[in-house]
N, C-alpha and C positions, 0 to 999 in steps of 0.2 A: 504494500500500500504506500503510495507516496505522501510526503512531507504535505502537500496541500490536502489533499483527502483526510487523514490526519485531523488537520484543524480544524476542513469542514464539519467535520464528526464530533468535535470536542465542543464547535460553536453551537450547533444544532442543540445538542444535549443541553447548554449551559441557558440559550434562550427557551427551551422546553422546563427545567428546574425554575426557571426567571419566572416563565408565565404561570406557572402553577401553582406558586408562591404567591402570584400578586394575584390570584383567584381566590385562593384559602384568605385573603388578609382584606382590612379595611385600609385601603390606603392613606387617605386622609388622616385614619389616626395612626397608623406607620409612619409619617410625615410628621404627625406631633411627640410622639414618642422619642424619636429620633432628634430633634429641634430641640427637647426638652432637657435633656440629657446634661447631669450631671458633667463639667467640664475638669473638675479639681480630679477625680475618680478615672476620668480618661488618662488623664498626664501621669498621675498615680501608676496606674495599670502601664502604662509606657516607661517608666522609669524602671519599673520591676522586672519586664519585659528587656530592656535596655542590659542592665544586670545581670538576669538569665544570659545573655548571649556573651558576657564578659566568662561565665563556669564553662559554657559551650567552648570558648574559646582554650581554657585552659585543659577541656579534654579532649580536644582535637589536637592538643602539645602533647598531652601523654603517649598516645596514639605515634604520632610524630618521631617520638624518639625511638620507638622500637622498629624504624625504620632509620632510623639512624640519620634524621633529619631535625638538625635544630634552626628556632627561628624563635627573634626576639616575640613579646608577647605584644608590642602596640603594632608592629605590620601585620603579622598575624589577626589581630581585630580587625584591623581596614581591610584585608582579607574576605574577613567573613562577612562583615557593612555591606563589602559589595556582593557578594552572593545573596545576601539579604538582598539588597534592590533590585538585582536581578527576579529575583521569585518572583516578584509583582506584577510583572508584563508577560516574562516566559511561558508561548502558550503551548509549548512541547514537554514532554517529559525531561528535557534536558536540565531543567533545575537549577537555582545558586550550586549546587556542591558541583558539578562542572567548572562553573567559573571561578570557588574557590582553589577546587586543586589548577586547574589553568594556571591561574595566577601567582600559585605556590611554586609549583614549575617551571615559571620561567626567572623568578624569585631565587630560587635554589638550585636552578640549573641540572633538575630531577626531571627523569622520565613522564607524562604526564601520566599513564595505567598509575605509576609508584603513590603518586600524591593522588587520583582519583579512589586507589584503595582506602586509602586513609579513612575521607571522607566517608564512604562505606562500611566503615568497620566503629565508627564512631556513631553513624548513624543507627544501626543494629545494636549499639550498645543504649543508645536512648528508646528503642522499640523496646528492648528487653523491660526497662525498668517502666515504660506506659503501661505494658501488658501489667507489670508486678502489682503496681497503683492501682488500677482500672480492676481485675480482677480482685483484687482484696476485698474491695469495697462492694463488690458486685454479689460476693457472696455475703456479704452482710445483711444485704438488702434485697428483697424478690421484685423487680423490676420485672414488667414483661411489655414487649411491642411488639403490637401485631400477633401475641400469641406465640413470639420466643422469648424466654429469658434470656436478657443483657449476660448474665452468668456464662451462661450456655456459647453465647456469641463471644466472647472471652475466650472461652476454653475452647472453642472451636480455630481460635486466628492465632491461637498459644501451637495449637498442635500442626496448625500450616508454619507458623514460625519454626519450630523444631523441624520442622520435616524439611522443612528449606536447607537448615543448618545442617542437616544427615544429609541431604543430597548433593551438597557443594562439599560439603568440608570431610565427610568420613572417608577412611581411605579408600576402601572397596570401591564404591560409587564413583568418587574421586577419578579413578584409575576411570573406568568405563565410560564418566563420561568424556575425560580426555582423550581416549581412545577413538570415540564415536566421533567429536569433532574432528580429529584428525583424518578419519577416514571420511569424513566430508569435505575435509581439505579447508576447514576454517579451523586455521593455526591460528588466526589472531586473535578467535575468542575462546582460543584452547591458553592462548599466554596470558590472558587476563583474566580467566578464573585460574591461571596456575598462581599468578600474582598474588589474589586475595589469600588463596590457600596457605602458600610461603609465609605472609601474613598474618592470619590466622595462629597456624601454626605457632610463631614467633610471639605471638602475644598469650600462645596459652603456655609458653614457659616462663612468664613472667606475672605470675599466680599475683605478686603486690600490683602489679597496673591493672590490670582484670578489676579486681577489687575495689580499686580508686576509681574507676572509669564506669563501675555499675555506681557506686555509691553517688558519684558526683552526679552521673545520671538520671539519681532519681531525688537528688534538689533540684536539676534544671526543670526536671518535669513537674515536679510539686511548683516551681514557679511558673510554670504554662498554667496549668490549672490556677491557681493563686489571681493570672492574670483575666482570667477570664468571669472570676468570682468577684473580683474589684469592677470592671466592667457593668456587669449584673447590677453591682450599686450604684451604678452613676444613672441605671434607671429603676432604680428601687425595688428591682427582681428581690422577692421573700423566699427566699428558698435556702435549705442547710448546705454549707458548704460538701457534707458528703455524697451530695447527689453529682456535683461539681467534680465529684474525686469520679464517680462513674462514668460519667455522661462527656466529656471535656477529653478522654483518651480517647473513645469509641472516635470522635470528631475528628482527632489530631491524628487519629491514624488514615483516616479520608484521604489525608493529604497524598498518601502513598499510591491511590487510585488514580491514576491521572485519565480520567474520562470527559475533566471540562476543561475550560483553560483558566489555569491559576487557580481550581478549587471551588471559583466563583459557581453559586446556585447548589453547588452539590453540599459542601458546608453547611450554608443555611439553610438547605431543607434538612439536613439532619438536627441541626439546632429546634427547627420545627416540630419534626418527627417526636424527639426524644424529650423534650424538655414539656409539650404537648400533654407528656403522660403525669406528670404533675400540676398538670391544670392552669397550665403558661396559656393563655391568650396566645394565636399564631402573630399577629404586631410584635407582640413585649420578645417572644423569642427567634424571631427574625431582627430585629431590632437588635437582637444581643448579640446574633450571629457578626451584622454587620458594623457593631464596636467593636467586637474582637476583632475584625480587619482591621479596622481603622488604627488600631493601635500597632499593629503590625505594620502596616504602612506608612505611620510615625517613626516606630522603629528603625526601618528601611531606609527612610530618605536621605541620612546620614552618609550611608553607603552610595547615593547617587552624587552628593556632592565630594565623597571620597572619591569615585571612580572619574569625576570629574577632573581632580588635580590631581590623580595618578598619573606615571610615567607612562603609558603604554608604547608595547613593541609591537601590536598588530593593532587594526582597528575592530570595533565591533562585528562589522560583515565579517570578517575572515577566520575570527572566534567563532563565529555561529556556522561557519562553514566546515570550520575544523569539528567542529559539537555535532554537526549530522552524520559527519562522515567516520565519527567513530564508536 
């Protein structure tokens, strides 16, 4: 399927989520809700946000050195700023964590596979600890939508995460499926999951960063959710922050679907969906949906006027030509 087909497909979806939304809702008072909106709880919610991406940044260092790549901790941030800005527009799967290893890559005069693993392996370590969060609380509480338990949906995307991890990384599998790629004659996506694997590897004998890199993983994530709970007050959402400990992972893992472009509709109809079953008005949690962007895209902008007085060695075309092409 090509790159425009692609789009088409992700646009489609994203004005189909747009309209069905704005059929469940009373616009007008989506409009006041929205207008109304605590401002000090916005900046709140961004500062904390801001924060979260400073521990992000510090374990994407951990990460880093068992690669045997070191890098001061402020280019590193403006790094990550700009992978942050990039999310907001990128309407492909290609992601900030591209342009973060890109940019680390020519930073470090590292392979780009080297520093896109990275990315990957730090990412998985933040799924890890959403799941750990999300599921805790899910068995606490008997949640159901649509006639499944949230529970159930937990332990269902626990046992496709595991099964992911057994299929890439255990050695049997490992072997076969290197072998299979090669006998397809696609060696390049035989050296890129040999990469992650090497990788892997390398960080499961360093039992103390393992350790450091779940733990810190699951402050950055208790501040996503945190972020989304201050949000919630800036329009007087009543609700206990443990619903926020369920409901705010199920969301954040969304992001990993890439079926719209940028998340946009598919996020807030889950905010809709989920939040609905506690008796949210579809305005108050569409409304909530769309501060938790906004706070994000406060976050972000940082990184556009970073990438703005960055030195760059290619320009944006040729970045995003080299991003399709691998």
């Amino acid at each position: 399927m090509s790159y425009r087909a692609k789009i088409l497909i992700k646009a489609t979806i994203t004005v189909a989520l747009l309209s069905f939304l704005g059929y469940q809702m009373d616009l007008g008072r989506f409009v006041q809700i929205l207008s109304s909106a605590n401002l000090f709880f916005v900046l709140l919610a961004t500062l904390v946000h801001i924060v979260g991406v400073f521990l992000l940044v510090l374990r994407w260092r951990m990460v880093l050195r068992n690669f045997d790549i070191s890098i001061e901790f402020v280019p590193l941030t403006k790094i990550t700023f700009i992978g942050y800005f990039f999310n907001l527009f990128l309407p492909s799967g290609i992601g900030g964590d591209f342009f973060r290893a890109y940019y680390l890559s020519k930073r470090k005069n590292r392979g780009m596979s080297t520093t896109l693993t990275t990315t990957l392996l730090e990412r998985s370590a933040g799924m890890c600890a959403l799941l750990a969060i999300g599921t805790f609380f899910a068995a606490t509480r008997n949640i159901v939508v649509e006639g499944v338990p949230l529970f159930s949906v937990f332990l269902l995307v626990i046992a496709l995460y595991a099964l992911g991890n057994v299929v890439l990384f255990h050695s049997w599998t490992h072997q076969r499926i290197s072998s299979f790629l090669r006998k397809r004659k696609l060696e390049q996506w035989e050296a890129k999951m040999e990469l992650v694997y090497q990788g892997l590897n390398t960080l499961r004998n360093n039992k103390r960063t393992i350790v450091a890199a779940l733990l810190l993983s699951l402050v950055i994530q208790f501040f996503a959710i945190t972020i989304t709970w201050i949000a919630a007050q800036a329009i007087e959402i009543q609700a206990p922050f443990r619903i926020f400990l369920i409901f705010v992972p199920l969301i954040n893992l969304s992001i990993m679907v890439p079926v719209t472009i940028a998340g946009i509709g598919l996020q807030e109809s889950l905010y809709y969906l989920l939040f609905s079953q506690i008796g949210l008005p579809a305005e108050m949690a569409v409304s909530l949906g769309v501060l938790a962007r906004l706070v994000y895209i406060l976050t972000a902008i940082p990184g556009g006027i970073i990438y703005s007085l960055y030195k760059k060695e290619e320009h944006l075309d040729e970045i995003l030509a080299e991003a399709e092409s691998s």
